[in-house]
C-alpha positions in Angstrom: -74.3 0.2 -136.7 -76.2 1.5 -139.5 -74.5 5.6 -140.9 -77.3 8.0 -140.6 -78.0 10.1 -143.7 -77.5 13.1 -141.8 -75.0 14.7 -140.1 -74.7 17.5 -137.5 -72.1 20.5 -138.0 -70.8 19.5 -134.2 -70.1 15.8 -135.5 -68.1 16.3 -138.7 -64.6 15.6 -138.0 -61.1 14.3 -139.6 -62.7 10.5 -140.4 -64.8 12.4 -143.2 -64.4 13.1 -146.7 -66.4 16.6 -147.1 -67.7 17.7 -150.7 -69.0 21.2 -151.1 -71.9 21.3 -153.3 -71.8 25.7 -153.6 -71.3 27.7 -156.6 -67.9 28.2 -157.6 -67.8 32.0 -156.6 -69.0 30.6 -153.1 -66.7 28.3 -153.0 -63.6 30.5 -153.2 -64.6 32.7 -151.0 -64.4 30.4 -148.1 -65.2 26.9 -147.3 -65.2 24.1 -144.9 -61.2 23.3 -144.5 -60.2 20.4 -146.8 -63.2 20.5 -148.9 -63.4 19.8 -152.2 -66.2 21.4 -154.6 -68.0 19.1 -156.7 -70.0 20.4 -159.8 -73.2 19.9 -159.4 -74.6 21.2 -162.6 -72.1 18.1 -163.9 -73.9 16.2 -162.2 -77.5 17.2 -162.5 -76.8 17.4 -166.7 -75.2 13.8 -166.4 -78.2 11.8 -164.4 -80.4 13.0 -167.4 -78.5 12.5 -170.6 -79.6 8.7 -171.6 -76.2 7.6 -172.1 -74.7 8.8 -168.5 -77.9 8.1 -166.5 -78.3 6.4 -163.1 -78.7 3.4 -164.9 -75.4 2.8 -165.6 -71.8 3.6 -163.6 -69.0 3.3 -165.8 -69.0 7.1 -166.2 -70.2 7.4 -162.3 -67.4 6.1 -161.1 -65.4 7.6 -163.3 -66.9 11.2 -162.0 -67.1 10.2 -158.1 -63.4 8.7 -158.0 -62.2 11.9 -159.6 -63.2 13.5 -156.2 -61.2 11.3 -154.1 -64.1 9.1 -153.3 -63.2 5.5 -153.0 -66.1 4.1 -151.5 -64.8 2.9 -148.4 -64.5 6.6 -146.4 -67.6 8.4 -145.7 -68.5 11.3 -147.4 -70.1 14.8 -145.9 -71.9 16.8 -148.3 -72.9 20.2 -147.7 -74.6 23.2 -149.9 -75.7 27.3 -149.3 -78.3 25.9 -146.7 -81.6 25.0 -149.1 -80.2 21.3 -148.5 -81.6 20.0 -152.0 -78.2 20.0 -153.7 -76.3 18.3 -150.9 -79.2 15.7 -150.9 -79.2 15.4 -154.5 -75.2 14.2 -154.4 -76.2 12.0 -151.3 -78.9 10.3 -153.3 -76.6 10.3 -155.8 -73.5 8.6 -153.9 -75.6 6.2 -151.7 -77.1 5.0 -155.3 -73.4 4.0 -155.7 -73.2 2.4 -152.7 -70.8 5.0 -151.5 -71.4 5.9 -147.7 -72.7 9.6 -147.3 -74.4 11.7 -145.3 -75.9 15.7 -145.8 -74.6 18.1 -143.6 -78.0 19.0 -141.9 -78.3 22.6 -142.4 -75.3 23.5 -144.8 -72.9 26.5 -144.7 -75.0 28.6 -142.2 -74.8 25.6 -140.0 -71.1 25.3 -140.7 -70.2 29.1 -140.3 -72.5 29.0 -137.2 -69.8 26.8 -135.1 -68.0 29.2 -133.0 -64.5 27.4 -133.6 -65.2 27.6 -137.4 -62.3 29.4 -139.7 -62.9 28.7 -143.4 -60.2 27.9 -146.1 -59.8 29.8 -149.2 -57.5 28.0 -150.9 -58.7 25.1 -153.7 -58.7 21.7 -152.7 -57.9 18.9 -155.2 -58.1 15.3 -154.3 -55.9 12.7 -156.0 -58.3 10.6 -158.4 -59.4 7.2 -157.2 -60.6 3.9 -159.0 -63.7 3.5 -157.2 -63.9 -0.4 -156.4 -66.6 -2.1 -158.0 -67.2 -4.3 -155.0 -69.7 -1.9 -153.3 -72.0 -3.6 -151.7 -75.7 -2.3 -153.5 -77.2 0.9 -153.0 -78.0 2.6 -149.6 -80.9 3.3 -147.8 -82.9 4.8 -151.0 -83.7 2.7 -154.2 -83.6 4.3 -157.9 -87.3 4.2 -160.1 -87.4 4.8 -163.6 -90.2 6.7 -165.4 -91.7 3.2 -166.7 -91.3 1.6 -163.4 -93.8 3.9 -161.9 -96.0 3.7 -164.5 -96.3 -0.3 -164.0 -96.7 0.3 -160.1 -99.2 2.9 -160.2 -101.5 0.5 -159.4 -99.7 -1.5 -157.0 -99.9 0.3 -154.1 -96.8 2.3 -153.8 -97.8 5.8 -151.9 -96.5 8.9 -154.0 -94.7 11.1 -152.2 -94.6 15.0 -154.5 -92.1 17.6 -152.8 -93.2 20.2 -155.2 -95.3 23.7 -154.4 -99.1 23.9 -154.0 -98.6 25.3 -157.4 -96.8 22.6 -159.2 -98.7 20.0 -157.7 -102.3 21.7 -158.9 -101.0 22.5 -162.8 -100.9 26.3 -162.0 -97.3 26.6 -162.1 -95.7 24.7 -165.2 -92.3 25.2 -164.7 -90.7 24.4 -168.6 -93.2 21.5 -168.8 -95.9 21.4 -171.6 -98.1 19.8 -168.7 -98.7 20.0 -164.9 -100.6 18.8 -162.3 -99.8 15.4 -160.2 -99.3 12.2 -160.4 -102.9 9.7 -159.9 -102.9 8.8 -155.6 -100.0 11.5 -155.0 -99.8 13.3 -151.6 -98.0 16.7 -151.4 -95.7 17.7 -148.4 -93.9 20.8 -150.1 -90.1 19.9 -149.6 -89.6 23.5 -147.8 -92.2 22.1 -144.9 -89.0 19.5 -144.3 -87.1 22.0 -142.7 -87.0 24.2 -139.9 -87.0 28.3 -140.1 -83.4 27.8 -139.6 -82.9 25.7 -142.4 -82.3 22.0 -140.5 -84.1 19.2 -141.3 -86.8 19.1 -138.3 -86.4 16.1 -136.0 -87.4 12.5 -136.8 -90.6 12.6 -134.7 -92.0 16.0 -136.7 -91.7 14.5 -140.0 -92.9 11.7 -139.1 -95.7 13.4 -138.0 -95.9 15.1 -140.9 -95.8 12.4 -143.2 -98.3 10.5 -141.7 -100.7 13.5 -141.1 -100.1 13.2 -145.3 -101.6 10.1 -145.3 -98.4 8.0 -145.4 -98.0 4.4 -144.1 -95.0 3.9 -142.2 -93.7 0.1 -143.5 -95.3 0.6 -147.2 -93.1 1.5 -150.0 -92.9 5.4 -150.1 -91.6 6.9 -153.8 -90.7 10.2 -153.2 -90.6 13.0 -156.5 -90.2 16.6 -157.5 -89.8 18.2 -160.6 -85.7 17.7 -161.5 -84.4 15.9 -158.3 -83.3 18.2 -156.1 -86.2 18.0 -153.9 -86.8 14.4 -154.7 -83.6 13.7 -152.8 -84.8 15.8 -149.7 -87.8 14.3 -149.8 -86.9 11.1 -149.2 -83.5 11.5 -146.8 -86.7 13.2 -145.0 -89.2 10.1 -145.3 -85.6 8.2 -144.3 -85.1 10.2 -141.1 -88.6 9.8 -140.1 -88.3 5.8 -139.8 -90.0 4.7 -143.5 -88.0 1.6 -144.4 -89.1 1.2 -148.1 -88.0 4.5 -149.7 -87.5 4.8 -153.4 -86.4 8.0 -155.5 -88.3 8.8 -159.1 -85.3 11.1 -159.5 -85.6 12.3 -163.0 -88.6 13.2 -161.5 -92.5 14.8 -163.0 -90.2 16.7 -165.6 -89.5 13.4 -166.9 -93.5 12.2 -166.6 -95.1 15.2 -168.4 -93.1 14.7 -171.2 -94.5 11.0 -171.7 -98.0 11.3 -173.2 -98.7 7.7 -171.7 -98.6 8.8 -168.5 -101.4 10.0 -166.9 -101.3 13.6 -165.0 -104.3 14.6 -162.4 -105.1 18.4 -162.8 -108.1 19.7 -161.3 -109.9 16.2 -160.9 -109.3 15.2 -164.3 -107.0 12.6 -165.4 -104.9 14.2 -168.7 
């Protein structure tokens, strides 16, 4: 039977290997008992540095089996409740062929459990080698800036999980461009989730999607501005029952930044 990418508070249990994806300062203060905090900053800083990208996994394996991960136990992530960090290391792990799942909902949902009593003290996993026998990637495939660019035509459906905002060119973030990608379709990443901060059930987002314009059984490649909401986006599109998920993961910071690649603003291509 196939791991689902997410995973209730009710269902986490001894068979899991739990990462917390907080702050430091929130991790001290309390966390899920035998939880280990992972850095995601590290992380994040590592995926876009050309010499430690996704691309690669010497130095990936190097940074997941120094959390105890050996690729054979399944991992729980969890974050403060936005779920875009814990999805980010999912994306990041199943990538690696590493079975993971987000905790759906985060701390609140943890703290929520009424038999819940957090730990304090700092958990330290013994370092693993993490085999190199892992059998691909999981259920959400890796695209590369120039890899879009050659697809653009070919019919993959664009899936932006920025803010009205972003997606029009009004709000740049730190890029010296905005707007969206040609053919791309916005469901803003915080529409994913519920007002209590869960992912909403498989039949709403699929609802969702399609009300979007997506095709369930065509490729779906989901994007956001650093990766964060990327990730949500397509554990989201997962969830709802698309089968041909991919991740731009470096995302439209990485696009602007490319002259070559064309950027819709306003109904003009730039």
């Amino acid at each position: 039977m196939t791991q689902s990418a997410l995973l209730d508070p009710s269902a986490l249990d001894p068979s899991w290997l739990v990462l917390d994806a907080r702050s430091e300062g929130e991790y001290v203060k309390g966390h899920w008992p035998g939880a280990a905090r992972l850095p995601v900053s590290d992380w994040e800083a590592a995926a876009k540095r050309a010499d430690t990208d996704l691309s690669g996994n010497r130095h990936w394996r190097t940074l997941i089996g120094n959390l105890g991960v050996d690729g054979r136990r399944p991992v729980a992530v969890y974050d403060d409740g936005r779920m875009t960090e814990a999805a980010r290391v999912w994306f990041i792990l199943q990538h690696f062929g590493v079975p993971a799942a987000v905790l759906d909902g985060g701390w609140p949902a943890l703290t929520a459990q009424p038999a819940f009593r957090p730990d304090t003290g700092e958990v330290v996993l013994p370092p693993v080698t993490l085999g190199t026998t892992l059998g691909g990637h999981g259920p959400v495939g890796l695209v590369t800036r120039h890899e879009l660019l050659d697809q653009l035509d070919g019919g993959a459906q664009i899936f932006d999980a920025r803010t009205a905002a972003e997606f029009a060119g009004e709000d740049l973030r730190k890029n010296a461009r905005g707007g969206h990608l040609p053919e791309a379709r916005r469901v803003g990443h915080a529409d994913l989730l519920t007002a209590e901060g869960r992912l909403r059930p498989a039949g709403e987002l699929r609802a969702m999607l399609e009300g979007a314009g997506f095709r369930p059984g065509e490729r779906i490649v989901t994007h956001c501005d650093g990766g964060g909401r990327a990730a949500l986006a397509a554990l989201a599109a997962v969830q709802a029952g698309f089968t041909q998920v991919d991740a731009y993961y470096l995302s439209f910071s990485d696009w602007a930044k490319d002259e070559s690649c064309p950027i819709v603003r306003d109904g003009e291509g730039h």
